[in-house]
C-alpha positions as CSV (number, residue, x, y, z in Angstrom):
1,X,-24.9,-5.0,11.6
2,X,-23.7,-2.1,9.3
3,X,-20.2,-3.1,10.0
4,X,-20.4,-6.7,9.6
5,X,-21.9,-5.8,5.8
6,X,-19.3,-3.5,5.4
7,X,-16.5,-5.9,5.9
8,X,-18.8,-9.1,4.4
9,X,-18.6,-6.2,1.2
10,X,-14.9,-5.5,1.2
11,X,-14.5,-9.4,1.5
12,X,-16.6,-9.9,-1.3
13,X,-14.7,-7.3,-3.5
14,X,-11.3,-8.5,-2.4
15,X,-12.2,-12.2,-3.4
16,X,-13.3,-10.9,-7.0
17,X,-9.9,-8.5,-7.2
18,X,-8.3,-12.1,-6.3
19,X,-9.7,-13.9,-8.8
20,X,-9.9,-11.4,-11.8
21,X,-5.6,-11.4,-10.8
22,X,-5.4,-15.2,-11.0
23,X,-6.9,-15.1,-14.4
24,X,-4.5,-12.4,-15.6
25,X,-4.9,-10.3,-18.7
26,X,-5.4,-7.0,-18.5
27,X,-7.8,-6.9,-15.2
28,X,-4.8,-8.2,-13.7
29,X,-3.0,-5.2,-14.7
30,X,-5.7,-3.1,-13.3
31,X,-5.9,-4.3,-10.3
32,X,-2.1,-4.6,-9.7
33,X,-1.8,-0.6,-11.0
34,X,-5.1,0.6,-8.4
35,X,-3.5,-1.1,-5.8
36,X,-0.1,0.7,-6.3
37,X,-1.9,3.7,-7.1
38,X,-3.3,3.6,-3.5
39,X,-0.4,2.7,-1.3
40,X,1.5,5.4,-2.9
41,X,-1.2,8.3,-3.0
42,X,-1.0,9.5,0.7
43,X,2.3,9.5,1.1
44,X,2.2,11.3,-2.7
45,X,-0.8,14.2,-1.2
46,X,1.3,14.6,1.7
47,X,4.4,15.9,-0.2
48,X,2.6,18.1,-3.1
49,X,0.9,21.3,-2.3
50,X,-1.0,23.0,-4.2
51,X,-0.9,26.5,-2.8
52,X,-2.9,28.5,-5.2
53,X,-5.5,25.6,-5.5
54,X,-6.3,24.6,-1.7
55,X,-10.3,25.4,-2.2
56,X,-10.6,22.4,-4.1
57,X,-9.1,19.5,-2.5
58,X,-11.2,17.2,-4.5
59,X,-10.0,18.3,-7.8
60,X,-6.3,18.3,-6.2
61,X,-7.0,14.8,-5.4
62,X,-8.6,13.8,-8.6
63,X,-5.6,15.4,-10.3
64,X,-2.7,13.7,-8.2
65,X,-4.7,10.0,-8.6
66,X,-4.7,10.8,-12.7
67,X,-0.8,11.9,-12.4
68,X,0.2,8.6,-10.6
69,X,-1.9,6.5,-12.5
70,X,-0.7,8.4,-16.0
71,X,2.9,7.4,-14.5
72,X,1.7,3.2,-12.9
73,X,-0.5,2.2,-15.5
74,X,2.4,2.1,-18.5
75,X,4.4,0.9,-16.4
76,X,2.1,-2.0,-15.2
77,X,1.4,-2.7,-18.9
78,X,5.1,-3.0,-20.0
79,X,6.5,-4.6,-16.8
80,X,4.0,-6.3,-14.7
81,X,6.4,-8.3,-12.4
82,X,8.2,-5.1,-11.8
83,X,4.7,-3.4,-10.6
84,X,3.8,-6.3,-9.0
85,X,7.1,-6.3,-7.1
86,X,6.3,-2.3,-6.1
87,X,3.2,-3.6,-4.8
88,X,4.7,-6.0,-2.1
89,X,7.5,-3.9,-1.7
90,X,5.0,-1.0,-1.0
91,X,2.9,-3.0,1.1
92,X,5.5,-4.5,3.6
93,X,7.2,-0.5,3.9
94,X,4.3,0.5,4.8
95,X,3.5,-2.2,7.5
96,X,7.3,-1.9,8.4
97,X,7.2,2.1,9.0
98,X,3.8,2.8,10.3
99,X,4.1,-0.3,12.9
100,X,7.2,-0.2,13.5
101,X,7.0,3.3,14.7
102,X,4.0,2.7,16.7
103,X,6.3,0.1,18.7
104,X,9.2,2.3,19.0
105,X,7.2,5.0,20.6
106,X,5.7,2.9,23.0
107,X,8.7,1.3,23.8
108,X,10.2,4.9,24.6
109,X,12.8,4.9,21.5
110,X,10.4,7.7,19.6
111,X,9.0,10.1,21.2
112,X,5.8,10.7,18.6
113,X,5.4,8.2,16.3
114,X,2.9,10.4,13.9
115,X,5.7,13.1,14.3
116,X,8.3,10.6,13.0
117,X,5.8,9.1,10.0
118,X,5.3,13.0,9.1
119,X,9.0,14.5,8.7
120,X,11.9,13.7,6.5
121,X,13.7,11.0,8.3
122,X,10.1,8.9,8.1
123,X,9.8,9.4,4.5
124,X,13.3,8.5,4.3
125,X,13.0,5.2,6.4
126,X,9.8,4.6,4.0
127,X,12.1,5.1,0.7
128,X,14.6,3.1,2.0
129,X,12.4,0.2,2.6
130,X,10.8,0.6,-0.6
131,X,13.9,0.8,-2.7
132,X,15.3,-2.5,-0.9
133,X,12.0,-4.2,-0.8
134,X,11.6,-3.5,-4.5
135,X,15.0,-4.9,-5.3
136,X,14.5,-7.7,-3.2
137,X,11.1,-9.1,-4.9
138,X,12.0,-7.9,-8.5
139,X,14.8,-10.3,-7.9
140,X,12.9,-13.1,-6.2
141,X,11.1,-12.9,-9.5
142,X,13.7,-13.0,-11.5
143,X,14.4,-16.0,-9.8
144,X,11.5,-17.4,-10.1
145,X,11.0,-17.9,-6.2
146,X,7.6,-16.2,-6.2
147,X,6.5,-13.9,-3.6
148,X,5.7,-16.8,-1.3
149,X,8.2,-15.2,1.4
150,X,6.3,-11.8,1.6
151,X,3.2,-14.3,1.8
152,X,4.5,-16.0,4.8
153,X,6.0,-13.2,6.2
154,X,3.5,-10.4,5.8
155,X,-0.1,-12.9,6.4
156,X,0.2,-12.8,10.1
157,X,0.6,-9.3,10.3
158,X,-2.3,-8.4,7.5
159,X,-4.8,-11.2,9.6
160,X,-4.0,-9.7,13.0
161,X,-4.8,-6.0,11.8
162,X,-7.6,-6.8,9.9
163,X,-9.4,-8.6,13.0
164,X,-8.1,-5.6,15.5
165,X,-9.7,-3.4,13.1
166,X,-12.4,-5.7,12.7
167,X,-13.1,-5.8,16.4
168,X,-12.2,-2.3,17.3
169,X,-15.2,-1.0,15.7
170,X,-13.4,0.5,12.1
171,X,-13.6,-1.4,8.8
172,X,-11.0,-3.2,7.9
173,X,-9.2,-1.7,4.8
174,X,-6.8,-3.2,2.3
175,X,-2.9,-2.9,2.7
């Protein structure tokens, strides 16, 4: 029961976030800054260190979230189909590397998946996809075509992990 109201609660508030975006304004800048803010603070965490400071991982964390969003928010509020193309660009690297992965190692290609998500050459397959994902739907704007292809593309893949995680006893979270 506690896990079907947890994921009736993240539906809720994922409808709202949809519908405060379709208004636009400045809550539509909000929400497309938090949710860039999140896709890029792991991956962020795992490359600072703060050496003399590692007793207070909360105030690290606090500190790196107020750094990024010092850095997204501007730029959300100057360029929102840029941010916006960050986002989906963000998303789909991130479904690209951390699934992709998970297939090569099963498939024998990679021999540790988590090993290949934490070094260089994952980080590097991560910026790469970024970079050309970014180009590719800051120019599909330009064009006007929409993001309908990362729609189509990506829906599949967001519906099937939601329902594994759904049904595998975790909550559900947000791309």
């Amino acid at each position: 029961a506690e896990k079907l109201s947890a994921s009736a609660l993240e539906l809720l508030g994922a409808l709202l976030v949809c519908m405060l975006i379709i208004h636009g304004g400045f809550a539509q800048k909000i929400a497309i800054a938090a949710s860039l803010v999140h896709l890029l603070v792991p991956k962020v965490e795992a490359l600072v260190e703060f050496s003399e400071h590692q007793d207070m991982p909360a105030w690290t964390s606090l500190l790196l979230h107020m750094a990024l969003y010092a850095v997204v928010f501007p730029l959300t509020l100057l360029s929102t189909s840029l941010a916006l193309a960050m986002t989906a660009a963000a998303c789909g690297a991130r479904l690209a590397t951390e699934h992709g992965a998970r297939v090569m190692a099963e498939t024998g290609k990679l021999p540790d998946a988590d090993a290949f998500l934490a070094s260089k050459s994952g980080y590097f397959a991560l910026g790469g996809l970024l970079a050309a994902g970014t180009l590719w739907q800051f120019w599909a704007l330009l064009a006007e075509s929409g993001l309908g292809y990362f729609g189509i593309l990506y829906f599949p893949a967001v519906a099937a992990e939601a329902i594994v995680g759904l049904l595998a006893g975790g909550s559900a979270q947000a791309p």
